[in-house]
C-alpha positions in Angstrom: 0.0 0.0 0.0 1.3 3.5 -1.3 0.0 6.3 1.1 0.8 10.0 0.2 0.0 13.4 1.2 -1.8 14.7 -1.5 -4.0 18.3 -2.0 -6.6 17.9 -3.3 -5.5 18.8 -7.1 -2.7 16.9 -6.8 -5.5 13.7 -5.8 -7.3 14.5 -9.2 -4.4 14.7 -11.4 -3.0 11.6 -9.8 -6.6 9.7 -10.2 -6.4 10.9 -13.9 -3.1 9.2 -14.6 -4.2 5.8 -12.5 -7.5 6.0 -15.0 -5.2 6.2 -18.0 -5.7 9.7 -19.1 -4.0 10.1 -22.6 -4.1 13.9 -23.3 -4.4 16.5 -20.8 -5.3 20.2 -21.7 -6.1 23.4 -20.3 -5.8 27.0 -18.8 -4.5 28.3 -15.8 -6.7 29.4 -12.8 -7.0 29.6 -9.5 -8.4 27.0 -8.0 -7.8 24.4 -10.5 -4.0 24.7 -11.6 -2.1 22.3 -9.7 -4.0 19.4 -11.5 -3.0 20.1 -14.7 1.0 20.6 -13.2 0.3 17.4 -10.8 0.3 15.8 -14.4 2.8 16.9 -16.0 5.2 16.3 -13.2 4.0 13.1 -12.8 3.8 12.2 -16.5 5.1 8.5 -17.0 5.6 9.2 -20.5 2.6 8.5 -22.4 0.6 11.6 -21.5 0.6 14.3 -24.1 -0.2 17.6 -21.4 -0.5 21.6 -22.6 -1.6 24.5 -21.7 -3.3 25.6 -24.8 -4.0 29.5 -25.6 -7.8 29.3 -24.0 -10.6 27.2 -22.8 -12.1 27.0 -25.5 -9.1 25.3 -27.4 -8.6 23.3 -24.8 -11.6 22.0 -24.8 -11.8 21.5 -28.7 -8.2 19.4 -28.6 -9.1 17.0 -25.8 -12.3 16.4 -27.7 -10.1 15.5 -30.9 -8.4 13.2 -28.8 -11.6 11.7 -27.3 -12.7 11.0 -30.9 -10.1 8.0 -31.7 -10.7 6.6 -28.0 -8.3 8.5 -26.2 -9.1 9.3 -22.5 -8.7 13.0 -22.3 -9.4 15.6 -19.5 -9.6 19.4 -20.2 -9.2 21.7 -16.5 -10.2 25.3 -15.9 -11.7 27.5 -13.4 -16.0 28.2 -13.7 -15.2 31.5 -15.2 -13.1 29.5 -17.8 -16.5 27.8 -18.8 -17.6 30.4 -20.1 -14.9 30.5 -22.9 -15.9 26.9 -23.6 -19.2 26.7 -23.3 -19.9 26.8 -26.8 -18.1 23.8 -28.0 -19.2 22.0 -25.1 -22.5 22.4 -25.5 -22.1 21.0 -29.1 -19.9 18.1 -28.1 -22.7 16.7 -25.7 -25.7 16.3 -28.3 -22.1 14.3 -30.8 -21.1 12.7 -28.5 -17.4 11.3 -27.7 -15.4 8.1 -28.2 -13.0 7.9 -25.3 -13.6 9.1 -22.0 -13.6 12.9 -21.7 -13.7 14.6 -18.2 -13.9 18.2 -18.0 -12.9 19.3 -15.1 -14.2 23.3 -13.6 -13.3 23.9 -10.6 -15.9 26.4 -8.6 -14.0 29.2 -6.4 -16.8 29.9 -3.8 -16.6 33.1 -2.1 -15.1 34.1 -4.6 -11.6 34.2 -3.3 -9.7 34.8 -6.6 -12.6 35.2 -9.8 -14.9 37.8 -11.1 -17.9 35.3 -10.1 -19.6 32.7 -7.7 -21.2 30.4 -10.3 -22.1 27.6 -9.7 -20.9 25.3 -12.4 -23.9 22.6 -11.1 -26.2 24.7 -13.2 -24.5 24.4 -16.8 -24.8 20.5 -16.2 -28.8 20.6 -16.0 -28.2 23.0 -18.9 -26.7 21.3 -21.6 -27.9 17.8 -19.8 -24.1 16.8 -18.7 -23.8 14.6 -15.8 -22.1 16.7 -13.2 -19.5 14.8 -10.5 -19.8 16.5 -7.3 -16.7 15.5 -4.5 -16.7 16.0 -0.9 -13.0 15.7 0.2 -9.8 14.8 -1.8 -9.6 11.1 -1.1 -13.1 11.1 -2.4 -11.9 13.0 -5.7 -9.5 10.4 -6.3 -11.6 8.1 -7.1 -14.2 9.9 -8.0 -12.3 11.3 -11.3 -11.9 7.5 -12.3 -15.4 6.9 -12.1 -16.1 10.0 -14.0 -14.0 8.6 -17.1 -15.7 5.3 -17.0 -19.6 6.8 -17.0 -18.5 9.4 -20.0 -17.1 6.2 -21.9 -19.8 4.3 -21.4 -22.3 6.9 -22.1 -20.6 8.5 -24.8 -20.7 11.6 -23.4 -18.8 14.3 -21.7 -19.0 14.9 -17.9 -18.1 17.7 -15.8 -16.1 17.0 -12.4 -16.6 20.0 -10.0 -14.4 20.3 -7.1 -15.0 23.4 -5.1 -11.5 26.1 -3.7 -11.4 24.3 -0.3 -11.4 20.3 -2.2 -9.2 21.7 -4.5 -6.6 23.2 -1.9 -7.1 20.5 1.5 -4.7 18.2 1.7 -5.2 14.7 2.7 -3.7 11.2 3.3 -4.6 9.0 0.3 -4.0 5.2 -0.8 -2.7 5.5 -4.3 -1.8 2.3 -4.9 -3.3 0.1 -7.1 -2.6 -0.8 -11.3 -3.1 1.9 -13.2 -5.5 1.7 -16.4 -4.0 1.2 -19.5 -6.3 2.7 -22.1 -4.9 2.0 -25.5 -7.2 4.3 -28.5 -8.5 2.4 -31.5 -7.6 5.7 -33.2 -10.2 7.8 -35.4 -12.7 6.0 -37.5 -14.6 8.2 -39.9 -18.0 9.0 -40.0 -20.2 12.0 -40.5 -23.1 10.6 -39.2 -21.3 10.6 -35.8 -18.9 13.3 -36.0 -20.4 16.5 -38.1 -23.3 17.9 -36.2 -26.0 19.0 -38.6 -29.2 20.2 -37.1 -31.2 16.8 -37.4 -28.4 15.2 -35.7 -28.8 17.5 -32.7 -32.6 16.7 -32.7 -32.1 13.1 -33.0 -29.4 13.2 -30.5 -31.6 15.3 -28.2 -33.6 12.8 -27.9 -31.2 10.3 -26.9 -29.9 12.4 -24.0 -33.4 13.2 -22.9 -33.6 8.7 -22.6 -29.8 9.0 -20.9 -30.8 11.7 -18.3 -33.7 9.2 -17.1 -30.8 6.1 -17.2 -28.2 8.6 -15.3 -30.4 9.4 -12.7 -31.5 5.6 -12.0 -28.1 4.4 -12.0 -27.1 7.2 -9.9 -29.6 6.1 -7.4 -27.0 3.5 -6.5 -23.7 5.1 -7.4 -21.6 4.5 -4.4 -20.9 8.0 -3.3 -24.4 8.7 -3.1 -25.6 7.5 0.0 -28.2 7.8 3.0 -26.9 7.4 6.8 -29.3 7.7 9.9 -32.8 7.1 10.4 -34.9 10.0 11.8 -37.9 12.8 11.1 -35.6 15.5 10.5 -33.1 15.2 7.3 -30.3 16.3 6.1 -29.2 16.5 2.4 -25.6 18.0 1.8 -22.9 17.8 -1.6 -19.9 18.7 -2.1 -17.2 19.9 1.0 -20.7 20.9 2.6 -21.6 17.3 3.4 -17.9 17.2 5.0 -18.5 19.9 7.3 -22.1 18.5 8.1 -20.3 15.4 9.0 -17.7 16.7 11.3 -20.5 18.1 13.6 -23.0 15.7 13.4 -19.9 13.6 15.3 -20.5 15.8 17.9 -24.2 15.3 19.0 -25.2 13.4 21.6 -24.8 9.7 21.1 -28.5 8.8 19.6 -29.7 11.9 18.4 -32.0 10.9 15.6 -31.5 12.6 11.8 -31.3 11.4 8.4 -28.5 12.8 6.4 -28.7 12.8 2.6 -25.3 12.8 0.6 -25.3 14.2 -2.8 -22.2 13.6 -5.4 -24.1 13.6 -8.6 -26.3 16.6 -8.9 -27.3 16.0 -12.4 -28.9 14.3 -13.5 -30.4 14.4 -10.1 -31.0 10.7 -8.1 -34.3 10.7 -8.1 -34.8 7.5 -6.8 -32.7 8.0 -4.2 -34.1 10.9 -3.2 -37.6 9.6 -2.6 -36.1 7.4 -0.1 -34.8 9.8 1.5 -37.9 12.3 1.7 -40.3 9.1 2.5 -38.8 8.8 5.7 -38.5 12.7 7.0 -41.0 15.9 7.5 -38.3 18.7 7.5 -34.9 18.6 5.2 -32.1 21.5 5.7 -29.8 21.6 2.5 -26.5 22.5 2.9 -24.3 22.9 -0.1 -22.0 25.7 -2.1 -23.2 27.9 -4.0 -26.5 27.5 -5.4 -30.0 25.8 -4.2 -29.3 22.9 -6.4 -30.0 20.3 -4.5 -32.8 21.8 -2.4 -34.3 23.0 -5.8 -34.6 19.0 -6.9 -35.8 18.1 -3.5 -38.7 20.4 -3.8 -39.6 19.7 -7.3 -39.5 15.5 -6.0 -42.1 17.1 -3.2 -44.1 18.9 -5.5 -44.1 16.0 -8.2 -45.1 13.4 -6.1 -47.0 15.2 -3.5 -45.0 14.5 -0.6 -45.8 16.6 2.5 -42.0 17.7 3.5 -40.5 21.2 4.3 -37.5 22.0 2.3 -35.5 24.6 4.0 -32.0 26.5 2.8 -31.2 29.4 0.6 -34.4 29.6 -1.2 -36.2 30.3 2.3 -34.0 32.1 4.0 -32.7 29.1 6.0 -29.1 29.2 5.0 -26.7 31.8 3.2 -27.5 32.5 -0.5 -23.8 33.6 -1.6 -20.5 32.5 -0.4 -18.4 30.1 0.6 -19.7 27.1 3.4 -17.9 26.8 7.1 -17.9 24.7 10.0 -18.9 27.3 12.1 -21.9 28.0 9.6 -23.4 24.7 9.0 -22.9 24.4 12.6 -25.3 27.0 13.3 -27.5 25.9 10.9 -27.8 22.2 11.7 -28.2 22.9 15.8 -31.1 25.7 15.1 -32.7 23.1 12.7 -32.5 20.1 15.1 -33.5 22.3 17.9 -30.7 21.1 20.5 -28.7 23.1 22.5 -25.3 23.3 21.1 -22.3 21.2 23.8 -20.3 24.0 25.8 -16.6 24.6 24.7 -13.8 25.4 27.2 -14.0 28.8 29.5 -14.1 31.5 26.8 -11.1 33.1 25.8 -10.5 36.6 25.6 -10.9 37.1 21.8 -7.9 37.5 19.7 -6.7 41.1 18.4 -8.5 42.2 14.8 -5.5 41.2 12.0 -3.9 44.2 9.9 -6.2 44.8 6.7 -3.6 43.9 4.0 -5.1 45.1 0.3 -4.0 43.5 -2.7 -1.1 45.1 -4.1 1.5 44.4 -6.8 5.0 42.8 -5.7 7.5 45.4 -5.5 10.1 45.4 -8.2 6.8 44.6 -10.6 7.1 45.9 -14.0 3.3 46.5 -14.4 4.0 49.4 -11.7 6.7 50.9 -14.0 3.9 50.4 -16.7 0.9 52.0 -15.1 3.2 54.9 -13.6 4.6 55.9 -16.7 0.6 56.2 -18.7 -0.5 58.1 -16.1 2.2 60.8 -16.4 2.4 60.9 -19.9 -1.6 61.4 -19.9 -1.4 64.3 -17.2 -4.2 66.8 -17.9 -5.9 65.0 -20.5 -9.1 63.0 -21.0 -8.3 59.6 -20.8 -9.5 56.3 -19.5 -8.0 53.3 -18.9 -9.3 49.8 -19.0 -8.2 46.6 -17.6 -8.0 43.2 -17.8 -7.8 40.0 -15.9 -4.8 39.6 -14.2 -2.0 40.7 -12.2 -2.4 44.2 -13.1 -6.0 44.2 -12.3 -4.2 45.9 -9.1 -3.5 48.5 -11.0 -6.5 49.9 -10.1 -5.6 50.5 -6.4 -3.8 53.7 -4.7 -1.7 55.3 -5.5 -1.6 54.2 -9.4 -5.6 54.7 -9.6 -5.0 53.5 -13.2 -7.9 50.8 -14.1 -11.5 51.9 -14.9 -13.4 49.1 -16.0 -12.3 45.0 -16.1 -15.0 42.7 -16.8 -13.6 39.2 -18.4 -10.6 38.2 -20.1 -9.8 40.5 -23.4 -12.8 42.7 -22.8 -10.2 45.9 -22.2 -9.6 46.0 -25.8 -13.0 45.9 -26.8 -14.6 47.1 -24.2 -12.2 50.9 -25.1 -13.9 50.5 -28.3 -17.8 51.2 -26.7 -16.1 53.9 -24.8 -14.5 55.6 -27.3 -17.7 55.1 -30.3 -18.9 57.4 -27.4 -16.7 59.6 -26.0 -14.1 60.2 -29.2 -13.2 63.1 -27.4 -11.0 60.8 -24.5 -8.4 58.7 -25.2 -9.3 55.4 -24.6 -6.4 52.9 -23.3 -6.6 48.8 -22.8 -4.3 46.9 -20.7 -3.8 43.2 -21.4 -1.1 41.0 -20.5 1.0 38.7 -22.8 -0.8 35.6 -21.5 -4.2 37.3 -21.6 -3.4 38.3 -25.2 -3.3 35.3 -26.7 -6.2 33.6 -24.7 -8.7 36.4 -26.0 -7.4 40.1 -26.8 -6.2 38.8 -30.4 -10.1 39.2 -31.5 -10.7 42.4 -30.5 -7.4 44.2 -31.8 -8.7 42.7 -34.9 -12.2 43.7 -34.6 -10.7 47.6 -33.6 -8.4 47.4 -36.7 -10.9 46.3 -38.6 -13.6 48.6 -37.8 -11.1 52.2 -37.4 -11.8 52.3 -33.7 -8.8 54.5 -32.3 -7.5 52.9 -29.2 -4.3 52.5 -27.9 -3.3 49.5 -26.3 -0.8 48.7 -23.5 0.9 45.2 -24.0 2.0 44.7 -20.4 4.5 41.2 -21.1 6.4 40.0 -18.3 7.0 36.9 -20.0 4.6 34.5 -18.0 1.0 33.8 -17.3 2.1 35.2 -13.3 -1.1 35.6 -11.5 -1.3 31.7 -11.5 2.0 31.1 -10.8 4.3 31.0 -13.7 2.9 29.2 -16.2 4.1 29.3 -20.2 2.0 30.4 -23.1 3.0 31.3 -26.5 5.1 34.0 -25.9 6.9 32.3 -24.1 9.2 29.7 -26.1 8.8 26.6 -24.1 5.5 24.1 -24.0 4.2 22.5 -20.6 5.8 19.2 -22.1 8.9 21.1 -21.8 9.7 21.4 -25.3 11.6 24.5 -26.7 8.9 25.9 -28.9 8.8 28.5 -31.9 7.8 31.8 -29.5 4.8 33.7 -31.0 6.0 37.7 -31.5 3.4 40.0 -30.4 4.3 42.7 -31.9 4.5 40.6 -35.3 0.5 39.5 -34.5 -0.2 43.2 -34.1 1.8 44.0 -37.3 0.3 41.6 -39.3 -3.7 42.3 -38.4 -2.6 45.9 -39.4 -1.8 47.8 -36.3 0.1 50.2 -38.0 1.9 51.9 -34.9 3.9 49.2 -32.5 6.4 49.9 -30.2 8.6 48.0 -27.5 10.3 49.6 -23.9 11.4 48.8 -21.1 8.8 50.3 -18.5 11.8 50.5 -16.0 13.0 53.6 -18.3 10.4 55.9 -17.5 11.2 58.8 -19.7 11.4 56.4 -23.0 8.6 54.5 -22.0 6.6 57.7 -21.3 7.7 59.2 -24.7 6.6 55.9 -26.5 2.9 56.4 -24.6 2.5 60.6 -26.4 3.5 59.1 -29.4 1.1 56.4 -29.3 -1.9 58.9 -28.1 -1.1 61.3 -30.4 -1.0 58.3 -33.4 -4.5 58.5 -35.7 -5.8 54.8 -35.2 -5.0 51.8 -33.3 -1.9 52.1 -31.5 0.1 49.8 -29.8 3.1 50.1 -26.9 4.1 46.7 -25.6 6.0 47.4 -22.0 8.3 44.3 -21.6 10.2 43.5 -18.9 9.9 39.7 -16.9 8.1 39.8 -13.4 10.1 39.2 -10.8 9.4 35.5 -9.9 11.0 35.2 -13.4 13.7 37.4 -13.2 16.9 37.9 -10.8 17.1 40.7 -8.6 19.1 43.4 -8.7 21.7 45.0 -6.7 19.5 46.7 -3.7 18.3 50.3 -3.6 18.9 52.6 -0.8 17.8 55.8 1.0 20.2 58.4 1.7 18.8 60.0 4.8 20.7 63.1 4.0 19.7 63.8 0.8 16.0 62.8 1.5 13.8 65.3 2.4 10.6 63.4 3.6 8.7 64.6 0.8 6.8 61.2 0.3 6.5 61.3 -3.4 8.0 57.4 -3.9 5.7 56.7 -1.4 2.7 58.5 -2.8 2.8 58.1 -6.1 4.3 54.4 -6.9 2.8 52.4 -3.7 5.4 50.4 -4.1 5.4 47.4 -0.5 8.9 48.2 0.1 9.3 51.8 0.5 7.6 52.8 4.0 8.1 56.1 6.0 10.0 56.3 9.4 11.6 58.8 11.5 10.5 61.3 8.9 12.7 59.5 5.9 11.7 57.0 3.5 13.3 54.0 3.9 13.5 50.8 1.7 13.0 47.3 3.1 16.2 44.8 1.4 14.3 41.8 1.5 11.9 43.3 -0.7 13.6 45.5 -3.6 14.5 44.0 -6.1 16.1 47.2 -7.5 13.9 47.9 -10.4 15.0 51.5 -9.6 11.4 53.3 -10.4 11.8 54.6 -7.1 14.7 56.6 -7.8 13.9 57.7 -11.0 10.8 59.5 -9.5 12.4 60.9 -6.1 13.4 65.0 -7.0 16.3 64.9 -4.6 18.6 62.0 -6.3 18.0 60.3 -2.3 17.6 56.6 -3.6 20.7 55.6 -4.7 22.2 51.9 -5.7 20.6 49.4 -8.3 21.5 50.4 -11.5 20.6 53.9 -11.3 23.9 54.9 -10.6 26.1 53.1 -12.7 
């Protein structure tokens, strides 16, 4: 027996590779990007792994692979859904060959995305069978499951782990032989493969027969379960049922309950289900984000006119956005049961309030440098300045002040064009990163070229995809396989979609880099400035910058006007931190006095 220490990522990658995955794609994002990496790193050679330019694509190239018999497994964040939604939805009314798990993992809260959804939904949507774990170990064998129902269904299926499965950490048995899934390779037909419009109805049929198979079967899927016997129930999915579990340990030996568990929300276990009601008057449903489960307990109740109260988000019962806790299910489970919660220990006096920390960018970042040097070139004039997803989404925090609007990935390119068919008078500026540019800004230079929109866009590349931890793209030179790759030139894609006006700087020289920014606004048409310089978790530091506490007057302006995390204020001087410069030397360029000395500034 092999027992390992595994988050809960790492668990799903490694319960892909024991199912015999044969093609891994995908796109970085917090929560789900350690299982793609688990993968690679633990690649025993027969796995073809990338991170492909979007969702979307990586969607579409695992569902190539699935077509000659390949296992494949696509990963993304719920936000990353939305990319791929579109092929998605087609691939379910084709149908695949191999197994084809796509995995979205759902950031409740949200701690890092734009949005809570709940990924549950899209399954009922485009009639996907939706895997639902409840702790790591559970995901590892859960994933292996998931590839064996899409084979034998021919269909895709979605595998949702929520932030806190993807991120626990737990002790799991992998031992075991691992699957050896050998393709048959493609066999053509268009009957199977080309959707046409009669082959989606015929096809909708067919999944409207599966859904009623699904649920039936699901009924006795092995992860979907009922424990206790009682009048009051309890029906829980996901890390939910986890936390219901650790305090129902807690009650009194012999308090009566039922507890429903819940792995596959769709197609929804009916069967199951009406066990469970049969035997209770009052349910409390517990589960991230969205009513799902309560939703198909009262439409059981409702269909087969059974006389239970259904209580959770949809009456008020339990929270309708954020993430689930202990301390909130616990709450929620002891009011519902009516008992008096057990006393703890002799209350403690309670701990000091921690320090507010805001997001900032790392010091030494070159999106500073970029941000810094727009805003002073743009002094006194109309401008506005959107953003994008990513790293310098904190742009938009003081002092820099220098993001107006960020709504999805690429939408700063096209969302300046709205703004300026409106306002021609301002001068309307995108930011988008390298990464970011290739997932989706590409489109919309093209639709600005295209259609004369006059923006002017700010190519922040630092070489990496940084937010979510270092990952290559195309710009990069190198694949996930580790393959020295051909790197895609942005500023040949610009040239050749017809930006007419490209330039490249270092934003560490401010005075070039804001020249390059007044040329660009002052350019009739789209315009383009691409700021490189590597982040710092790329790049090695340089020698350290210093205050001279004689030359510095107190003035505050490094302080003020770059926010850098390094530079604070004591004793009436501005002093730098040395573990963390990294002596980008901004700092010193923008200080009136010549008090920052060191780095390269001097040299």
């Amino acid at each position: 027996m092999a027992r390992e220490l595994l988050m809960g990522n790492a668990a799903i990658g490694l319960g892909a590779i024991k199912a015999g995955v044969n093609l891994v794609s995908g796109y970085p994002g917090t929560p789900s990007t350690e299982i793609l990496e688990t993968i690679a790193r633990e690649n025993p050679g027969d796995i073809y792994v990338e991170w492909s330019v979007n969702e979307k694509t990586a969607l579409e190239v695992a569902a190539g692979a699935s077509y000659t018999g390949a296992r494949s497994m696509v990963t993304m964040k719920q936000v990353g859904l939305n990319v791929a939604s579109d092929p998605l939805m087609s691939l379910n009314y084709l149908s695949v060959k191999g197994g084809m798990v796509v995995v979205v993992a759902d950031d409740p809260g949200p701690i890092s995305s734009q949005t809570e959804q709940d990924t549950r939904h899209f399954g009922e949507y485009a009639k996907i069978p939706v895997f639902d774990p409840s702790s790591p170990e559970e995901a590892y064998e859960m994933i292996q499951d998931a590839f064996s129902w899409s084979e034998r269904f021919h269909r895709p299926v979605i595998f949702r782990p929520t932030t806190r499965i993807c991120h626990a950490c737990a002790d799991i048995d992998t031992s075991g032989q691992r699957y050896q899934n050998r393709p048959e390779g493609f066999v053509k037909d268009s009957g199977k493969w080309v959707i046409f419009p009669r082959t989606a109805y015929l096809n909708h049929l067919k999944l409207e027969e599966q859904k009623e198979t699904l649920s039936e079967e699901f009924s006795s899927y092995r992860f979907n379960t009922i424990t206790g016997k009682g009048r009051l129930g309890i029906a829980a999915g996901g890390v939910s049922y986890q936390y219901a579990q650790e305090v129902l340990s807690s009650l009194p030996a012999g308090t009566p309950y039922s507890l429903l568990k819940i792995a596959t929300p769709t197609p929804f276990p009916e069967k199951l289900g009406l066990e469970f009601l049969n035997g209770v008057t009052d349910v409390l449903c517990l589960e991230e984000l969205d009513p799902v489960i309560e939703t198909n307990l009262l439409l059981l109740c409702g269909k087969h006119h059974l006389p239970v109260n259904i209580h959770g988000k949809l009456d008020g019962t339990a929270s309708k956005a954020g993430e689930s806790s202990v301390e909130a299910i616990a709450q929620s489970i002891y009011r519902f049961l009516q008992i008096r919660r057990p006393e703890t220990s002799a209350p403690r006096e309670a701990p000091p309030s921690l320090p507010i920390r805001p997001p900032v960018l790392c010091a030494g970042c070159p999106h500073r440098a970029s941000f810094y040097a727009v805003k002073q070139a743009m002094k006194g004039k109309k401008a506005v300045f959107s953003g994008d997803i990513g790293c310098y989404t904190l742009g938009n925090a003081q002092p820099l002040d220098m993001v107006d609007t960020c709504l999805c990935m690429g939408a700063d390119v096209t969302v300046a064009q709205g703004l300026h068919r409106m306002e021609p008078d301002a001068i309307n500026f995108s930011f988008i990163g390298d990464s970011t540019f290739f997932h989706t800004g590409i489109p919309g230079v093209i639709n600005a070229v295209y259609n004369q929109t006059e923006i002017k866009l700010m190519v922040l590349d630092n070489s990496t995809t940084a937010m979510t931890g270092s990952q290559p793209h195309p710009g990069t030179g190198q694949t996930m396989m580790g393959e020295i790759s051909e790197k895609v030139s942005i500023e040949a894609v610009l040239k050749a979609i017809g930006v007419q006006f490209v330039e490249i700087c270092s934003p560490f020289d401010l005075a070039k880099a804001q020249e390059a920014v007044k040329r660009a606004a002052e350019h009739k048409g789209v315009a383009a400035v691409i700021f490189r310089a590597p982040c710092i978790t790329v790049s090695k530091p340089l020698p350290l910058l210093t205050v001279n506490s004689h030359k510095c007057t107190g003035c505050k302006r490094c302080i003020k006007e770059l926010g850098c995390p390094a530079i604070s204020y004591s004793g009436h001087k501005a002093v730098i931190e040395p573990s963390m410069c990294y002596g980008c030397t901004i700092c010193a360029q923008v200080c009136p006095f010549g008090a920052i000395e060191g780095g390269s500034c001097n040299e």
